[in-house]
C-alpha positions as CSV (number, residue, x, y, z in Angstrom):
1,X,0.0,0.0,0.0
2,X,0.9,4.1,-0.6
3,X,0.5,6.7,2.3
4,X,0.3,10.2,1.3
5,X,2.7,12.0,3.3
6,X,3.2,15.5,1.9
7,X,1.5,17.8,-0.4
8,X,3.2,20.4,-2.1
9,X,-0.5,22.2,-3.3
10,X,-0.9,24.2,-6.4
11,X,-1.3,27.9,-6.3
12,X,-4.7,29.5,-7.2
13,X,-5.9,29.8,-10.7
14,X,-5.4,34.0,-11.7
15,X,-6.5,35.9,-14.1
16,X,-5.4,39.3,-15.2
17,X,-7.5,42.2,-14.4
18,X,-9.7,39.8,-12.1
19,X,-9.6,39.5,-8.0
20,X,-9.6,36.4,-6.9
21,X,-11.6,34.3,-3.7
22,X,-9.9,33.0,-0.7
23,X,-12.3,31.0,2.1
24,X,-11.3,31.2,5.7
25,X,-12.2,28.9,8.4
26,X,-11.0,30.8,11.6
27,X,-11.5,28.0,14.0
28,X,-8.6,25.7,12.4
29,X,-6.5,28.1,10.6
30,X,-7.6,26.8,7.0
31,X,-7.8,28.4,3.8
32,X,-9.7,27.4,0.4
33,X,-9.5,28.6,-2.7
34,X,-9.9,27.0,-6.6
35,X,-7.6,25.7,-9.7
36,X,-8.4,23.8,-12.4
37,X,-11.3,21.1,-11.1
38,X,-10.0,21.5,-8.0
39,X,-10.9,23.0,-4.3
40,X,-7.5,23.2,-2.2
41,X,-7.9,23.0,1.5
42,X,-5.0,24.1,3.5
43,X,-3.6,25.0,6.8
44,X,-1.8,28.7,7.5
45,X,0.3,27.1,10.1
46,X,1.0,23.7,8.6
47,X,1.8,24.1,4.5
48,X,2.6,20.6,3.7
49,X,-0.8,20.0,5.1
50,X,-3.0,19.9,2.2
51,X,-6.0,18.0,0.0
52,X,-7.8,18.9,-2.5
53,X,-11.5,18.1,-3.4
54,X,-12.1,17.1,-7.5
55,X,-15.3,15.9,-8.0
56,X,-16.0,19.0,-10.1
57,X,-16.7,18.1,-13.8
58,X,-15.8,22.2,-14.5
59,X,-13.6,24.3,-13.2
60,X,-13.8,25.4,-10.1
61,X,-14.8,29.2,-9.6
62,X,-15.1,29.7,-5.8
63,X,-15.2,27.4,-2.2
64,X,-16.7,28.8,1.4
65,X,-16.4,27.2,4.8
66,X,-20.3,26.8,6.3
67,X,-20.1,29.1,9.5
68,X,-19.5,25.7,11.8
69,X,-16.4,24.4,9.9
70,X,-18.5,21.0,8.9
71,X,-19.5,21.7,5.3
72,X,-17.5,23.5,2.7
73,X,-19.6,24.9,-0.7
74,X,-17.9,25.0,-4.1
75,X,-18.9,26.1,-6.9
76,X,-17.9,26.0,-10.7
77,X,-17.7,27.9,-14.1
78,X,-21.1,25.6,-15.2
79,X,-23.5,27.3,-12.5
80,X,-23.2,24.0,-10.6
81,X,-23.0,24.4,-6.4
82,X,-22.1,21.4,-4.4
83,X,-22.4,20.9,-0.2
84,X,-19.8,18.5,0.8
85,X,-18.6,17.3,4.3
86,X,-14.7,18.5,5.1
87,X,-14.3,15.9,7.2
88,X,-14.0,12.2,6.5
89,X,-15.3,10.4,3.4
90,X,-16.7,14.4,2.4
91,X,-19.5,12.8,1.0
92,X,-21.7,15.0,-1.4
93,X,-24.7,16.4,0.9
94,X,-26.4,18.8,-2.1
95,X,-26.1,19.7,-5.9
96,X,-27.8,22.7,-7.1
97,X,-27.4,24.8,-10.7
98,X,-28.8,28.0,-9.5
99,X,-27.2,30.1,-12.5
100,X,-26.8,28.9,-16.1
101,X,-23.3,30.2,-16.0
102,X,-20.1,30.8,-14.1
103,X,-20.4,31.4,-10.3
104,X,-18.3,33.9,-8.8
105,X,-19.1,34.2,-5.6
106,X,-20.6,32.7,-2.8
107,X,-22.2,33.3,0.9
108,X,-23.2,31.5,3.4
109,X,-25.8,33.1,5.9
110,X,-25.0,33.4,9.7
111,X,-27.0,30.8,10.2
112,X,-25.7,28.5,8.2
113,X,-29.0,27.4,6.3
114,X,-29.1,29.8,3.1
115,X,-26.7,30.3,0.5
116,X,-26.4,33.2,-2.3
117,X,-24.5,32.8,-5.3
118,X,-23.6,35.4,-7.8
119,X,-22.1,35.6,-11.4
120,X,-23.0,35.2,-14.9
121,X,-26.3,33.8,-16.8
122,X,-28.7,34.1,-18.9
123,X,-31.6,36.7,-18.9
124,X,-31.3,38.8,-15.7
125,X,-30.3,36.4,-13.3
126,X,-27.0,37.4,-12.3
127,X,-27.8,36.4,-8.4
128,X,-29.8,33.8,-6.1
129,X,-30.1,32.6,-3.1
130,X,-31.6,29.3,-2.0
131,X,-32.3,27.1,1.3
132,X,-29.2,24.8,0.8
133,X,-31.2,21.2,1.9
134,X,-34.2,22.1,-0.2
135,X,-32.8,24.6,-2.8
136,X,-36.1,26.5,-2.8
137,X,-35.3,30.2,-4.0
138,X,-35.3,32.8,-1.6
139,X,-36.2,36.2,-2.7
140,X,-36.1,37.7,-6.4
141,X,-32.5,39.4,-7.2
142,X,-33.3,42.0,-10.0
143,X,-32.1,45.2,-10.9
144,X,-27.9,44.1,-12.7
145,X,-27.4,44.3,-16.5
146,X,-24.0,42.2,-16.8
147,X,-21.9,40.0,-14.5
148,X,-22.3,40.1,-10.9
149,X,-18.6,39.8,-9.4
150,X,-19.4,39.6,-5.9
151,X,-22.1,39.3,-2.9
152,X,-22.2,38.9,0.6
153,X,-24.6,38.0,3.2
154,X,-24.9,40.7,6.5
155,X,-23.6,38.3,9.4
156,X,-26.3,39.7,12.1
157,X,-30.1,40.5,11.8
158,X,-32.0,41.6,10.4
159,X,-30.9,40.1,7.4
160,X,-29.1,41.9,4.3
161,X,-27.9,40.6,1.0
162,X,-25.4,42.9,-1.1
163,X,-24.3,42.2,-4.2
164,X,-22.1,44.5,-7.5
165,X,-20.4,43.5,-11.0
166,X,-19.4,44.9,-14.0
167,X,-22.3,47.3,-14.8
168,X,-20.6,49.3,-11.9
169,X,-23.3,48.7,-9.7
170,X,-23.8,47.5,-6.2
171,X,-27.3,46.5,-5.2
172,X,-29.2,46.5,-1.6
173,X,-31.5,43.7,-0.8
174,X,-33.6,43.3,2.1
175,X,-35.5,39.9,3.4
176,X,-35.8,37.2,3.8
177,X,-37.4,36.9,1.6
178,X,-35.0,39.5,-0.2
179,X,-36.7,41.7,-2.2
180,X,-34.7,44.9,-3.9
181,X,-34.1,48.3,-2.1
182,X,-32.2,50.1,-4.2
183,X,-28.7,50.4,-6.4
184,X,-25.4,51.9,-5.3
185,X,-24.0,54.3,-8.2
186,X,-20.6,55.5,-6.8
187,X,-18.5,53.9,-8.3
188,X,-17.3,54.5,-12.4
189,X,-16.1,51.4,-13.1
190,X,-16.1,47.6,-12.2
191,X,-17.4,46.8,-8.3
192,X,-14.9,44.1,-7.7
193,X,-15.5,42.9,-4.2
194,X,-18.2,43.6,-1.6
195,X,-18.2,42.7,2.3
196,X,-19.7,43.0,5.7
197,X,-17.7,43.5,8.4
198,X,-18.3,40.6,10.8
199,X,-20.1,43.0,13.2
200,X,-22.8,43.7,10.8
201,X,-22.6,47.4,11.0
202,X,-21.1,48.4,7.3
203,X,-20.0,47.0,4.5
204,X,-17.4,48.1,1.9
205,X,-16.9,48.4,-2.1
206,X,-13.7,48.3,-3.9
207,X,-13.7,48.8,-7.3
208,X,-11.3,49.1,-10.4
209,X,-12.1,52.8,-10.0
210,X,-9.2,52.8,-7.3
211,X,-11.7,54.2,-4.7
212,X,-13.1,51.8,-1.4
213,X,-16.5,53.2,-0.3
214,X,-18.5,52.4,3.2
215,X,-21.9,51.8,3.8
216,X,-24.0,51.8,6.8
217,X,-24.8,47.6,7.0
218,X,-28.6,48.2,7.9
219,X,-29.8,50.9,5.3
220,X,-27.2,50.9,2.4
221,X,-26.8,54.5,3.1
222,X,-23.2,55.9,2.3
223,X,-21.5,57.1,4.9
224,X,-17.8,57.2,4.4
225,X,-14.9,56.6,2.1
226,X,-10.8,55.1,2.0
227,X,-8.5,58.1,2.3
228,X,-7.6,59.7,-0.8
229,X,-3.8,60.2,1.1
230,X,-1.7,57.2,0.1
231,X,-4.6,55.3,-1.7
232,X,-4.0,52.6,-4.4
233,X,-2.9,53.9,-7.7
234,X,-4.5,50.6,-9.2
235,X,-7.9,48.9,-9.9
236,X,-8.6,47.3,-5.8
237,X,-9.6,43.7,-6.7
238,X,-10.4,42.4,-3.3
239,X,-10.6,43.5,0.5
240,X,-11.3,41.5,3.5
241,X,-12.1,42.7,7.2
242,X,-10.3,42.5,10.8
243,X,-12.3,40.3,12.6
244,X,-13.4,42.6,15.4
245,X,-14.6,45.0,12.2
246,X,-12.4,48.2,13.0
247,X,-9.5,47.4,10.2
248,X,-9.9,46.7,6.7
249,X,-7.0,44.6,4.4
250,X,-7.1,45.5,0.3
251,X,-5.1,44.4,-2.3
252,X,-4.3,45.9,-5.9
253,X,-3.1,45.7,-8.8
254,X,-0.4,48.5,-8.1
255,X,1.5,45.8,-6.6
256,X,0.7,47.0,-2.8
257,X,-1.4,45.5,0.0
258,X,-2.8,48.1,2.6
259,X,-4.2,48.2,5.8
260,X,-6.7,50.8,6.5
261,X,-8.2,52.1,10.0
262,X,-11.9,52.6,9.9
263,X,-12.8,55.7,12.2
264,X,-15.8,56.7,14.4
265,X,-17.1,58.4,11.6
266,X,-16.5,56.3,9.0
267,X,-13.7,57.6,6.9
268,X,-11.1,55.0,6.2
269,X,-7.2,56.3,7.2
270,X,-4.1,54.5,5.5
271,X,-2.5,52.7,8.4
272,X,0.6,50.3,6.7
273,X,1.6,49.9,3.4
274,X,2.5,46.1,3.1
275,X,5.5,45.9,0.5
276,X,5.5,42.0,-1.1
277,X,8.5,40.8,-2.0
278,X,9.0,40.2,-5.7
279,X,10.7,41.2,-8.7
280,X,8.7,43.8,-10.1
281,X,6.8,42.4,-13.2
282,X,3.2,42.1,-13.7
283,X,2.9,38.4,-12.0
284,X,3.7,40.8,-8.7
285,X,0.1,42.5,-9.1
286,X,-1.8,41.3,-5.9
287,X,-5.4,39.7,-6.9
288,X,-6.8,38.4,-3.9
289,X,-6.5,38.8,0.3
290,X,-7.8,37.3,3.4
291,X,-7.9,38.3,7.1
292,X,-7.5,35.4,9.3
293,X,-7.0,35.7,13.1
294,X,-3.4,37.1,12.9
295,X,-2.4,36.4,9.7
296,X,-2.8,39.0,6.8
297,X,-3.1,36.8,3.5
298,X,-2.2,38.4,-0.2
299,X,-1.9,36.4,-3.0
300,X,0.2,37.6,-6.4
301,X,-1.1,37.2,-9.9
302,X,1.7,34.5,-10.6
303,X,0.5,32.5,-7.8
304,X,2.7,33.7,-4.8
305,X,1.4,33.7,-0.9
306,X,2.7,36.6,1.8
307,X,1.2,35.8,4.9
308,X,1.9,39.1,7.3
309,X,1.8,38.7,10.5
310,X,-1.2,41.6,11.9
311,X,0.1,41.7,15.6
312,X,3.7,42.2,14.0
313,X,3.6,43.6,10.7
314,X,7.3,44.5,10.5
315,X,8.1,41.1,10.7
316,X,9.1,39.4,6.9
317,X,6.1,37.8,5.6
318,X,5.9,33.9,5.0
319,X,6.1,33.6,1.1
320,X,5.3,29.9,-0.6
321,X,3.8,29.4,-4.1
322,X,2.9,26.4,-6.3
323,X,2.3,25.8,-10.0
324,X,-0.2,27.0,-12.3
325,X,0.0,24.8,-14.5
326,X,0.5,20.9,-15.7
327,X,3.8,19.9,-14.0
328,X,5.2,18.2,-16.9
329,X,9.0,17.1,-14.5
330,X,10.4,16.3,-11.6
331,X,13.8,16.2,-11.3
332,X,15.9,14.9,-7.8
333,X,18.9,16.0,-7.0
334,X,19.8,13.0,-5.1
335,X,23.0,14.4,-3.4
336,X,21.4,17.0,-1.5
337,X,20.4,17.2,1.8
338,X,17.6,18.1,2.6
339,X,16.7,16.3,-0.6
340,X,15.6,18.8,-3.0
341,X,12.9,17.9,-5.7
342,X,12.7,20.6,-9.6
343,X,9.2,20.7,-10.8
344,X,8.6,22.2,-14.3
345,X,5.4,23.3,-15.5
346,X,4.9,24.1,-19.7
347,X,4.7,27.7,-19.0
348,X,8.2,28.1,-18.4
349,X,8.3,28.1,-14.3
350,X,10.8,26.3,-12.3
351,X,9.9,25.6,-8.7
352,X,12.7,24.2,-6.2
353,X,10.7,21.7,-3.2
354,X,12.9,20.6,0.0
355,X,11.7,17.3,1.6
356,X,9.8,17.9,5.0
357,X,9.2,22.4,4.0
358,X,7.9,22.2,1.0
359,X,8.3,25.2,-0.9
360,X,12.2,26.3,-1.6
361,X,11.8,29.1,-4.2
362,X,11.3,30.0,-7.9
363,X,14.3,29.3,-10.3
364,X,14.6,32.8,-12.0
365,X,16.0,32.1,-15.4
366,X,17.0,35.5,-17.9
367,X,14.8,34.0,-20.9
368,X,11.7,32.3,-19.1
369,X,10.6,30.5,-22.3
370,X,8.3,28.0,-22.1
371,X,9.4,24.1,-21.4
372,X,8.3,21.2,-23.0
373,X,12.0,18.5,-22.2
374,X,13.8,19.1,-18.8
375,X,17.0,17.5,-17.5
376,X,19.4,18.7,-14.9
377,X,22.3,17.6,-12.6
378,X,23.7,19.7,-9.4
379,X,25.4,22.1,-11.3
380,X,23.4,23.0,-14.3
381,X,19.6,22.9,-16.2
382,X,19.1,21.6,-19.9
383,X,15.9,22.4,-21.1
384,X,14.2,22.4,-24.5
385,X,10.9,24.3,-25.4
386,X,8.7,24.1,-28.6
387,X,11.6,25.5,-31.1
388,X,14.9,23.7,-32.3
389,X,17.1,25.1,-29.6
390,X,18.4,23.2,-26.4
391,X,19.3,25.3,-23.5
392,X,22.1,24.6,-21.3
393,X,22.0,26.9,-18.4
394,X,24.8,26.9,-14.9
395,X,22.9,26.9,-11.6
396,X,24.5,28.5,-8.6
397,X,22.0,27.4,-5.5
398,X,18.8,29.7,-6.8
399,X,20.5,31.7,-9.6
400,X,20.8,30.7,-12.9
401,X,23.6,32.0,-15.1
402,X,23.6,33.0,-18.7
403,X,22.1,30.3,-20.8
404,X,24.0,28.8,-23.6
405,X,21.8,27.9,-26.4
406,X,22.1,25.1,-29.6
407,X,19.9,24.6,-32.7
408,X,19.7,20.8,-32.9
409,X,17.5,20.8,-36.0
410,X,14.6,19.7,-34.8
411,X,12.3,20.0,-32.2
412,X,13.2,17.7,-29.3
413,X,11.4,14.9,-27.7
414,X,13.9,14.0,-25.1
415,X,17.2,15.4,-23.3
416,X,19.3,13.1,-21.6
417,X,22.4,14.0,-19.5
418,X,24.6,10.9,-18.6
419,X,25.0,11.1,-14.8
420,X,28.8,10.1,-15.0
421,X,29.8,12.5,-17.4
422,X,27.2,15.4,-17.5
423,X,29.0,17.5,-20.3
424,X,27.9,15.0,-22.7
425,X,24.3,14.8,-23.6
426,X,22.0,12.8,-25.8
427,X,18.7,14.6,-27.3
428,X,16.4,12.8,-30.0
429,X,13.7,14.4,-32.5
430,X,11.2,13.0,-34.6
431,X,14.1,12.1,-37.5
432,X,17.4,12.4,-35.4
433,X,19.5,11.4,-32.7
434,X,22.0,14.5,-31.8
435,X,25.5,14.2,-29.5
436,X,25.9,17.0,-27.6
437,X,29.3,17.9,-25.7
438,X,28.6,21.1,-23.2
439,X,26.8,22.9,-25.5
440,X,28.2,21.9,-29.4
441,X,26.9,19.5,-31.3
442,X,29.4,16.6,-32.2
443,X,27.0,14.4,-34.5
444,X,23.6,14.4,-35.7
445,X,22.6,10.2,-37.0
446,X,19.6,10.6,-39.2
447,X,17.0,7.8,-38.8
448,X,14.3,6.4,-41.0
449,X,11.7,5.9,-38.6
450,X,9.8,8.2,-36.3
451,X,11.6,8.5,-32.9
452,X,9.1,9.6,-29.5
453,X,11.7,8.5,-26.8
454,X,15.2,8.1,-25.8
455,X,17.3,7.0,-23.2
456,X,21.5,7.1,-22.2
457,X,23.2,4.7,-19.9
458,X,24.8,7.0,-17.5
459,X,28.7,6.2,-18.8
460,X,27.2,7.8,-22.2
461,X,27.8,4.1,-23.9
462,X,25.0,3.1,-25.3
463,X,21.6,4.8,-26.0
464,X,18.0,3.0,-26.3
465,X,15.6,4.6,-28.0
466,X,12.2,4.4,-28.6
467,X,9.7,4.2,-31.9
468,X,6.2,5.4,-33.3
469,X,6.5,1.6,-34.4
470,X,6.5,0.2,-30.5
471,X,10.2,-1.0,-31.4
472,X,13.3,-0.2,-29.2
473,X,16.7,0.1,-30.6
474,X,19.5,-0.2,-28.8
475,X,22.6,1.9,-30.0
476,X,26.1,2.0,-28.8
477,X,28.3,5.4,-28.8
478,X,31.6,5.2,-29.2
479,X,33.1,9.2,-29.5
480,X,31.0,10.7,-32.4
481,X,29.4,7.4,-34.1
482,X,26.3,5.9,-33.1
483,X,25.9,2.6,-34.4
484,X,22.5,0.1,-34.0
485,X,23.5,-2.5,-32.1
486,X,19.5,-4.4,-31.7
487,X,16.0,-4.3,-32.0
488,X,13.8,-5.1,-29.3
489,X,9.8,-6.0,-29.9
490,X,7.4,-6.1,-27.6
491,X,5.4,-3.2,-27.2
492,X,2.1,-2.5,-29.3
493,X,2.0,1.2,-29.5
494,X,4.5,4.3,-29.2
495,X,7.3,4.3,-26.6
496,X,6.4,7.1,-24.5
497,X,9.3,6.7,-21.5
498,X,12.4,4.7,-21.0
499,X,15.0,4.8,-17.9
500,X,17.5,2.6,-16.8
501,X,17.5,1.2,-13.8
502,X,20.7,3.1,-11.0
503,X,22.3,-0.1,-11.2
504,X,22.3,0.0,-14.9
505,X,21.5,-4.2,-15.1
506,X,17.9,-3.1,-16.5
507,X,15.7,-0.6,-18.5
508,X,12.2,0.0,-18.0
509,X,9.8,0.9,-21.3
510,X,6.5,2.8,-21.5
511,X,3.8,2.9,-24.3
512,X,0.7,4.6,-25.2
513,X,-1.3,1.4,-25.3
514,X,-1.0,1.1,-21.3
515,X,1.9,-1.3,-20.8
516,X,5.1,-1.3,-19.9
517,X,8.4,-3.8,-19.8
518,X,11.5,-4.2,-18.0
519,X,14.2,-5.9,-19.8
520,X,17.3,-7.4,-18.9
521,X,20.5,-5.1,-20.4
522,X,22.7,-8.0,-20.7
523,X,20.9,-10.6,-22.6
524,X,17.9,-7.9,-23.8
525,X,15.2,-10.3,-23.2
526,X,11.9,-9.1,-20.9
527,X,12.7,-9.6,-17.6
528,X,9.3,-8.4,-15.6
529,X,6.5,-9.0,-18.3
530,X,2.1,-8.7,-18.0
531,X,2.8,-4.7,-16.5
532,X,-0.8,-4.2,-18.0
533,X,-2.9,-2.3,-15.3
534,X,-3.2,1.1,-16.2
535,X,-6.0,2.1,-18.1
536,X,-4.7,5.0,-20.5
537,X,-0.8,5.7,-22.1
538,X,1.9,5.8,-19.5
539,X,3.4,9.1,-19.3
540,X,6.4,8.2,-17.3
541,X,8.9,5.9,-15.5
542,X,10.9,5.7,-12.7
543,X,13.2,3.6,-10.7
544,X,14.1,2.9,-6.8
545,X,17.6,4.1,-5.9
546,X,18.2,0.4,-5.2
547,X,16.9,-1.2,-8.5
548,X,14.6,-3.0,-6.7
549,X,11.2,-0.9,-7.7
550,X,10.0,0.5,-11.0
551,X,7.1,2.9,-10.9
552,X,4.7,4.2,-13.9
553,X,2.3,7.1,-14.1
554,X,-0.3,7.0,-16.4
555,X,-3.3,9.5,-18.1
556,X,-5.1,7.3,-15.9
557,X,-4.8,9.2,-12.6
558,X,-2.9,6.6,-11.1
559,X,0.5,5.5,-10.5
560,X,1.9,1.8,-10.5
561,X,4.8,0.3,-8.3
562,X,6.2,-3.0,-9.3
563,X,8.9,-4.9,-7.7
564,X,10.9,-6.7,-9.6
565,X,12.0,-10.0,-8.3
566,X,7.6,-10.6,-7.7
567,X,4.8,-11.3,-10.4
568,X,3.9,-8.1,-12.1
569,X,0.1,-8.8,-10.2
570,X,1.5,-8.1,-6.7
571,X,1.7,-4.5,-7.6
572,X,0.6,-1.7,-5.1
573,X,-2.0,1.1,-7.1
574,X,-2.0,4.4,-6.1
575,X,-5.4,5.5,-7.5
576,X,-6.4,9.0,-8.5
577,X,-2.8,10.4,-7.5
578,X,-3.8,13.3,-10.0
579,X,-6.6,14.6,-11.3
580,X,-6.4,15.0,-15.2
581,X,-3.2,12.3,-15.1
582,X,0.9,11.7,-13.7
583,X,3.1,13.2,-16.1
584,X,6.0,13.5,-13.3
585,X,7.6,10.4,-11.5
586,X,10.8,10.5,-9.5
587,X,12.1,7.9,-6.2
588,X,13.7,10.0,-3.1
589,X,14.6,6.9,-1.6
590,X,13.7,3.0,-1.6
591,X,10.3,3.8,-0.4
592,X,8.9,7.4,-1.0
593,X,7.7,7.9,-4.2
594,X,6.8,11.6,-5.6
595,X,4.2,12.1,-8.1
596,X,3.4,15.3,-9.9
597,X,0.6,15.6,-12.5
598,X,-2.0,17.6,-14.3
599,X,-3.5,18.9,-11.1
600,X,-0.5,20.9,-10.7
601,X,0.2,19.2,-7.3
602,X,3.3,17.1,-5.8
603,X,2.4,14.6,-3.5
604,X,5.0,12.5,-1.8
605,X,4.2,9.0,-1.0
606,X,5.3,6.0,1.5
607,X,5.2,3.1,-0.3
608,X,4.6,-0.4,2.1
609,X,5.5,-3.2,0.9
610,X,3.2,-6.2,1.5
């Protein structure tokens, strides 16, 4: 069997010139926010404790914690809302479509039993709220034109619902059931965010005009503003309240966080700038904030937590990130210590993880293009996007030098460094297998078949690689020659992943029609045979440090250990490892596996053998 042991969670999904939702629950310190089909759930004080929630068929728009802690709603870009249990099998209690497009909010009420949702649709209804057991309506939500961005629910009686969008409107309800008072027309742009302070006695807009306006909770009745003095010189995409209501956090896309004092009389008055650390660019726009107990919560367009410390604000903030996107690598750096795990995602983004923290830091490089092939050793990164050119870049702890780059004529489909003798690497297109000594090329071998694979023992003597056909050929290099020593066939589809095992008595081989083969090096016949039990192509392969495992991932969800001295049926199944499919495999030692997929997640496993 597989314990999960570690998560190293994806960062929210962002969108430029959008604020984004984070979900607090108070009592245990959690967060909950949305990527891909996902719901995250995490703990503030405990990052490497993490899960995520995918039984969403869309993606997933926004997630709240019910005012006791026991149910969590999410909601997705279909209109669909679904009532699930946090706690142990988080069984599905409710499924509602309340809007015939994408949510973008949700609210509980104080009392736990209602629920309003706002967004997009059809017609005019951009808002509704419902009895969650029943899902009877609650009141008629009239009176926006376009997308309704936010809503919120007034924590005490009697009962308020506000809501605003994008036809720079924020409306007043009253109820239940909630019937329309009247519309807000302050602001002179898009009302990004509206919320009640958890006293009940205001609320507050922010909107991309750059302006924050406050609003007596029980009438709608403006009464107050954010100081002009030191305001945000970009659209405010979200805010979120202290919780005894007498300080206010906002976010923007001028790169700032502030903290604002609300007065007797209403005004707001600047009370801390909050400078995140970052480079500058435009992933350093902050989209999204929450204000949890102590901890003041921003979150970056690229996907980067600061978690301030309110008691202590001069204190540096806690900073940890994730991907956005498909983690197409992983790459161990098995000297290290801590061990220390690469990730690459497609869009370009190299993320450093450290066994038992989690998050190490972002790998700037000077050209962030994107990635499609990744290999590295201690010393340096080889990567390959979707042009002819192999990069070959010197890392220095977290700084990468200048890269050195190489047209290899086509667009590659594997890197491979040999571990003995890194300067010398092997990459393979579609038509070509091409020596590479540091960063020249010393032969190209044209072929006559379409290659997808490619392998290199690590003395850089002898190269398998792998066929459109399902055949493996086995070459040995001797200086600049490569010359085809065998065939092997076995496989029934395209080779998707080959490795030799550390001891370099076996390789492993993947395909596309679900199965995969260990052969014997020496006498190159099948050594572990009947590796039939994924369900879709195998992405990837990997080997225990001691030769004794071999692992696949699969489009499948799942990944598959095998040991190699049993029948291929004793096999321990991790199932749904990923959402969406494994595409990153790597051992740390004889029993912890890591696993990176689609999800954008790493999780690390125990693996027990029977």
């Amino acid at each position: 069997m597989a314990q999960l042991v570690e998560t190293y969670a994806c960062s929210p999904a962002t969108e430029r010139g959008r604020g984004i939702l984070l979900a607090g629950d108070p009592k245990t310190d959690s967060i909950a926010y949305c990527t891909g089909r996902s719901v995250i759930i995490r703990r503030l004080d405990a990052p490497l404790d993490a899960w995520a929630y995918q039984d969403h068929a869309y993606p997933a728009t926004v997630a709240r914690f019910s005012p006791n802690g026991e149910w969590v709603a999410s909601a997705d870009a279909s209109g669909c809302v679904r009532v699930w249990g946090r706690y142990g099998d988080r069984a599905l209690k409710a499924e509602f479509r309340p809007l015939s497009g994408r949510v973008d909010d949700l609210r509980w009420s104080p009392d736990g039993l209602r629920i309003v949702v706002s967004g997009d649709g059809k017609g005019k209804s951009f808002v509704r709220a419902f009895v969650w057991d029943s899902g009877s309506t609650v009141g008629e939500f009239d009176g926006h034109s376009k997308r309704v961005l936010s809503c919120d629910f007034k924590p005490t009686r009697p009962f308020r619902i506000v809501t605003c969008g994008e036809d720079f409107l924020a409306n007043f309800y009253g109820g239940p059931p909630f019937k329309f008072k009247h519309s807000i027309r302050d602001h002179s742009n898009f009302v990004n965010c509206i919320r009640y302070a958890p006293d009940g006695s205001k609320f507050i807009t922010v909107s991309s005009d750059k302006k924050g306006l406050i609003y007596d909770g029980k009438t709608g009745e403006k009464i107050g503003e954010l100081s002009t003095e030191g305001s945000h010189t970009g659209s405010i995409y979200a805010i979120s309240w202290s919780p005894d209501s007498k300080q206010v956090l906002t976010v923007s896309a001028d790169k700032t966080a502030k903290v604002w004092d609300i007065m007797e009389d209403a005004s707001g008055k600047l009370n801390r700038t909050l400078v995140c650390p970052g480079t500058g660019g435009v992933d350093d726009m902050l989209v999204g904030c929450l204000w949890q107990n102590d901890h003041l919560v921003t979150v970056s367009l690229g996907g980067t937590f600061n978690v301030f410390s309110a008691s202590n604000p001069d204190k540096e903030p806690v900073t940890f990130a994730g991907h956005l996107k498909t983690i197409s690598s992983l790459v161990l750096f098995p000297q290290s210590n801590p061990r220390t795990i690469l990730s690459t995602s497609y869009d370009g983004v190299i993320m450093r993880w450290v066994q038992g923290v989690g998050y190490g830091g972002r790998l700037m490089r000077k050209n962030n293009t994107q990635i499609k092939c990744f290999a590295a050793v201690e010393e340096e990164l080889v990567t390959s996007g979707y042009d002819n050119k192999v990069f070959r870049i010197p890392l220095n702890g977290d700084q990468c030098g200048d890269a050195e780059s190489v047209d290899v004529g086509g667009q590659p489909n594997a890197l491979n460094l040999a571990i003995q003798k890194p300067e010398f690497a092997l990459i393979t297109t579609d038509s070509g297998i091409v020596l590479l000594n540091n960063s020249k090329v010393i032969s190209t071998t044209k072929v006559n078949y379409t290659i997808t694979s490619s392998s290199v023992s690590p003395d850089g003597t002898e190269a398998v690689v792998g066929a459109q056909d399902g055949k493996l050929r086995i070459y040995s290099i001797n200086g600049d020659t490569v010359t085809e020593e065998a065939v092997l066939e076995k496989h029934r589809g395209a080779i998707t992943s080959i490795h030799y095992s550390p001891d370099v008595s076996m390789f492993a081989s993947a395909d596309v029609n679900r199965e995969a083969v260990v052969w014997d090096r020496a006498s190159k016949e099948v050594k572990l045979k009947n590796m039939l039990y994924h369900t879709a192509r195998i992405n990837t392969v990997a080997w225990s440090p001691d030769s004794r495992l071999v692992a696949t991932g699969s489009l499948d969800t799942c990944a598959i250990v095998y040991e190699i001295d049993k029948p291929a049926a004793s096999r321990i199944t991790i199932k749904g490892a990923h959402l969406g499919g494994v595409h990153g495999l790597s051992f740390i030692d004889n029993d912890t596996l890591v696993t990176a997929g689609e999800d954008a997640c790493i999780r690390v496993w125990k693996v027990v053998q029977q």
